[in-house]
Legacy VTK file of the C-alpha trace (Angstrom):
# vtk DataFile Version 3.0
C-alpha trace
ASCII
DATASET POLYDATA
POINTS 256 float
34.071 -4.991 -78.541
32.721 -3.032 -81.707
29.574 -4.843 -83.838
32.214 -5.200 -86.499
34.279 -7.837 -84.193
30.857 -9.677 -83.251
30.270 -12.794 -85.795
27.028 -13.279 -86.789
25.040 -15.572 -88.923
21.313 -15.342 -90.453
19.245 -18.222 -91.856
16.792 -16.802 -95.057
13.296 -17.412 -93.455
13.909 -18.516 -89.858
15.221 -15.226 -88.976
17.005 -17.114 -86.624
21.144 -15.485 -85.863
23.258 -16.527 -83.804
26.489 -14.260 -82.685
29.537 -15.846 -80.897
31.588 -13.024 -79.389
34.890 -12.904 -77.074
34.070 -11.559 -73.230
36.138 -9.611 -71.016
35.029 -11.420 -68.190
36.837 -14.006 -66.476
34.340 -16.555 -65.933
33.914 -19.856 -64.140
31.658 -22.635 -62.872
31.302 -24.494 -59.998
30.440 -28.307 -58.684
30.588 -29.702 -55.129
32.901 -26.606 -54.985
35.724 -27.679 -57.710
36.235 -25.407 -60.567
35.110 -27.051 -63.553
35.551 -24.625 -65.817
37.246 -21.224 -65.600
38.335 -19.047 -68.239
39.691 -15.636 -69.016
39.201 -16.230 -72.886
35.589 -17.479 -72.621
32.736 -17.007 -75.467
29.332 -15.519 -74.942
26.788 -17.321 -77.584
23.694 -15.089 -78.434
20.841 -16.942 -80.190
17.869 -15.227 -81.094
14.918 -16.316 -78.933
17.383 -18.027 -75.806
19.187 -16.323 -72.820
23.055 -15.897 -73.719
25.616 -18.966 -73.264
28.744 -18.920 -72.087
31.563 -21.760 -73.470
34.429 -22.325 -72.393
37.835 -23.024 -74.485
38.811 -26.719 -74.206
41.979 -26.263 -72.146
40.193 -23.995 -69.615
37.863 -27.177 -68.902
38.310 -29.691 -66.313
38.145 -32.677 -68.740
39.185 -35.333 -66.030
35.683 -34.360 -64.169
34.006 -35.380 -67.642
32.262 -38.358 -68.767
31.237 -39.086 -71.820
27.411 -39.405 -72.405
25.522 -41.193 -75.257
22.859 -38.408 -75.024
22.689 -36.476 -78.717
20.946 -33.638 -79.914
20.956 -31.483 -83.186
20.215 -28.253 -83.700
19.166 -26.953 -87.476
21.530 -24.217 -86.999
24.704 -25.339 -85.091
24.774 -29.208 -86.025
24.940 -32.314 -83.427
25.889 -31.618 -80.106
28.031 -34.068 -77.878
27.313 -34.592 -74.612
29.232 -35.286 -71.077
27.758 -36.070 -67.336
29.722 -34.135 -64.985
31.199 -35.911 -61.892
32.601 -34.651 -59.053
33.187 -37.104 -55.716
29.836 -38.358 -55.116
27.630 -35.212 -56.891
26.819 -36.139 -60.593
24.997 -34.086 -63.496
23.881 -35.750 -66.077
24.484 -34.429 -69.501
25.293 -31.352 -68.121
28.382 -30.259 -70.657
27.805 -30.363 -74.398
29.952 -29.336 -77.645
29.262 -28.930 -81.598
32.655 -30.393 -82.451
31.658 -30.237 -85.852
29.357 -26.870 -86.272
26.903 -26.722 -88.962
28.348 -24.769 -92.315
28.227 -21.317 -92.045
27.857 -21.272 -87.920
30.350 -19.183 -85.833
33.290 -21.485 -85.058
32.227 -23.713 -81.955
34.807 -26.055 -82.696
36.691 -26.603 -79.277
34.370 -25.222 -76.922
32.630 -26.552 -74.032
29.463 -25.141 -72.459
26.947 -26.238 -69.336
23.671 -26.285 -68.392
23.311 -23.405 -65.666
21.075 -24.959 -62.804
23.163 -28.037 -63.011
26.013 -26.284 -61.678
25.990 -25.228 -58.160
27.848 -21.377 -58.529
28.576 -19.535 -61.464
30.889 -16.474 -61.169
32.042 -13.197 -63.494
34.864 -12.488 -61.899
34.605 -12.070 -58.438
30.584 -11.557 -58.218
27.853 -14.378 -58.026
25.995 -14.868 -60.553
22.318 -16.285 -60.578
19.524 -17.120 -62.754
21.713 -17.347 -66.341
24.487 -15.402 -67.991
24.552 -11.383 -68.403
23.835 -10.472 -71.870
26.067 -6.958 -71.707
23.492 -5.234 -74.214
20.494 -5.780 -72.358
19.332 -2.458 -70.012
17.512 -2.545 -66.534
17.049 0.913 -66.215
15.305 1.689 -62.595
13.722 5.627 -62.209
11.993 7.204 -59.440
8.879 8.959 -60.796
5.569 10.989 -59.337
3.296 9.101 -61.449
-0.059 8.017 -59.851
0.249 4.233 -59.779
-2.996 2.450 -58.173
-3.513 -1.366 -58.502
-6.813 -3.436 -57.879
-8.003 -6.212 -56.957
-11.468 -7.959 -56.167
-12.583 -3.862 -56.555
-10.467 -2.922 -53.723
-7.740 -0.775 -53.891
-4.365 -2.909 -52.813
-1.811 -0.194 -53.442
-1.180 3.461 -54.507
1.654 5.679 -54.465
2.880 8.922 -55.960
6.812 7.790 -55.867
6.731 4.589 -58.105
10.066 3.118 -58.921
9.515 2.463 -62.744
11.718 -0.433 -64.306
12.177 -0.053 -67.690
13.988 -3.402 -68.775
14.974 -4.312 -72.649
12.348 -6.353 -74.664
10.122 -6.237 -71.362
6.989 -3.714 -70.399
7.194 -1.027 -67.773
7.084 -2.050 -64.504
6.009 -0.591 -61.633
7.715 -1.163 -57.709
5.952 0.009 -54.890
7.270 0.927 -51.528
5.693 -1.361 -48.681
4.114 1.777 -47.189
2.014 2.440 -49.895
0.916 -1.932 -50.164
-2.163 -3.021 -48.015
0.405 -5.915 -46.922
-2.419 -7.278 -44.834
-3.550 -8.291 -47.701
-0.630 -9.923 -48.893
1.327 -13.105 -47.591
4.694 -15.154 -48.466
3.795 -17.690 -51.283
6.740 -19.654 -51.157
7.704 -19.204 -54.268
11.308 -17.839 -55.644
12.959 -16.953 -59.289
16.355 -16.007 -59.850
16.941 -13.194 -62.139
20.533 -12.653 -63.839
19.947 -8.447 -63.584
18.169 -8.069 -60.032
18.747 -11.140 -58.471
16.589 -13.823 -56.488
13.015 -12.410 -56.146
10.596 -13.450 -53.656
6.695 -13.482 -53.884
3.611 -12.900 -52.584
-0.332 -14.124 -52.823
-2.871 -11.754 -52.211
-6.721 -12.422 -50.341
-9.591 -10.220 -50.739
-12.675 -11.142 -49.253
-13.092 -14.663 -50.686
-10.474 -14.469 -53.136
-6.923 -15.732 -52.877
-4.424 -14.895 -56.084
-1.189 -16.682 -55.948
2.025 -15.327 -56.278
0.500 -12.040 -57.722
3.378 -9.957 -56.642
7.061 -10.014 -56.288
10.486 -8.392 -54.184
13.820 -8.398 -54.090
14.826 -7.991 -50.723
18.624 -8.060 -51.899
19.370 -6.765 -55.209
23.145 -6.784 -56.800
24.886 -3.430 -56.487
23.504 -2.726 -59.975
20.172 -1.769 -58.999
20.069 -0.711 -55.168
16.388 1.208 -55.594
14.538 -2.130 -55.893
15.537 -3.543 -52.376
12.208 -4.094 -50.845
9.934 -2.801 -53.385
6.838 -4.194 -54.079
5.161 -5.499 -57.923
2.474 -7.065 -59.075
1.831 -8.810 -62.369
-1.220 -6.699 -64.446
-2.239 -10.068 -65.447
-2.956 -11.422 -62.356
-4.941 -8.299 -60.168
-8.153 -6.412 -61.800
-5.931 -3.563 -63.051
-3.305 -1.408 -62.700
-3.687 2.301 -63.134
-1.414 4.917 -64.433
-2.349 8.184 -63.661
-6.008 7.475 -64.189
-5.252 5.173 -67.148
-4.897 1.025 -67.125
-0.979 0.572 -67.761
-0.622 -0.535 -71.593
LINES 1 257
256 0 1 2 3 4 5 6 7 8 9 10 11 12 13 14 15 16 17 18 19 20 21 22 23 24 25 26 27 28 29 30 31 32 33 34 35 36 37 38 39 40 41 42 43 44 45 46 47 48 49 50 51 52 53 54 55 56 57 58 59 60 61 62 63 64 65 66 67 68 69 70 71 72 73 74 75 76 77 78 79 80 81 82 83 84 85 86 87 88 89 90 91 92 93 94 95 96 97 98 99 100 101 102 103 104 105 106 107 108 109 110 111 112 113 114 115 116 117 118 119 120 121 122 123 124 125 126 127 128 129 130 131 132 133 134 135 136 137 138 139 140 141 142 143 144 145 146 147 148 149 150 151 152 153 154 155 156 157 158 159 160 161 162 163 164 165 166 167 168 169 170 171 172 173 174 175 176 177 178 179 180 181 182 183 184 185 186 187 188 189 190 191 192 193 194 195 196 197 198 199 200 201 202 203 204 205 206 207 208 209 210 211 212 213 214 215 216 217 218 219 220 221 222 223 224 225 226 227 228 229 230 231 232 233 234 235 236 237 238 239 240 241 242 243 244 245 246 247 248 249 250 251 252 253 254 255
């Protein structure tokens, strides 16, 4: 789809657009494993600021599995918002659908679209392939490139990784960063925090805490041990967040 099909709209001082475009994707999502909405003819909603949403078109909705909610919201730039709980058998979601039956002037048409809150369903699917984490926005880049840079990161003034073969993710409105192979990780150093995110571009990551000496940094470094097809070089590669270690250097240099 060219920018000329996109529709957007731009409000004077909030800088704030919105564009409601047509996907190819055949889309659908998933309670207590009933189809509650699927759709070859869904909408992608881009807001500036907020991950992409997808709605669906009315009649691609399950509406019997809908119940409506007295829950309201409004939104200065696409009006009130109508709300359902979702109920399938015995699993409920609580104002989990919403609408803008009656969109605020000069908003792409929303009129006669449904959308849902992602974690409240259990699967969400472009075509065939899982999704996790949120919707695909198809103009964002995750761009990962093998490189010879020197990459060294500390912490507690010891050195906790280095490598000369780097896998450097360059991702859209996100900095540089830097995966390490295991080999070149003190992993001694490192153990399983527990924690997990879900990413829609590289999938579920897992992460790690470090200790040196008498200091213990959670979660200051992250994998994903099973990446989509997309991005096969990160599976089992190794980052840390420059916020959370002493530094991390580039060829000699902290990374900007």
């Amino acid at each position: 789809m060219s920018a000329s099909e996109r529709s957007f709209t731009t409000w004077g001082d909030a800088e704030t657009s919105l564009a409601f475009e047509a996907s190819p994707r055949s889309v659908r999502a998933v309670l207590a494993d009933e189809v509650v909405a699927g759709s070859k003819h869904a909408m992608l909603l881009h807001e500036s600021g907020y991950a992409p949403v997808y709605y669906f078109p009315l009649e691609d909705v399950r509406t019997d599995l809908l119940e409506e909610s007295e829950h309201e919201t409004t939104c200065p730039y696409k009006g009130e918002a109508r709300y359902w709980t979702v109920a399938v058998r015995d699993r409920r979601a609580e104002n989990a659908a919403w609408s803008y039956p009656r969109p605020a002037p000069g908003t792409p048409d929303l009129g006669g679209y449904l959308a849902f809150r992602w974690e409240a369903m259990d699967e969400w699917y472009e075509e065939d392939d899982r999704l996790v984490g949120g919707a695909r926005d198809p103009y964002h880049r995750v761009d990962a490139v093998w490189s010879d840079r020197h990459v060294r990161v500390l912490l507690g003034g010891v050195v906790v990784a280095e490598t000369r073969r780097p896998c450097l993710v360059f991702e859209t409105e996100a900095p540089t960063r830097y995966y390490l192979s295991p080999d070149d990780v003190r992993t001694e150093l490192l153990a399983p925090s527990g924690t997990s995110t879900a990413c829609p571009y590289k999938g579920m990551a897992s992460y790690w805490s470090a200790t040196v000496g008498d200091r213990t940094v959670e979660d200051v470094a992250w994998s994903y041990e099973a990446p989509p097809p997309e991005q096969p070089k990160l599976a089992g590669l190794l980052c840390f967040w420059p916020e959370r270690v002493d530094v991390i250097e580039i060829d000699g240099r902290p990374a900007p």
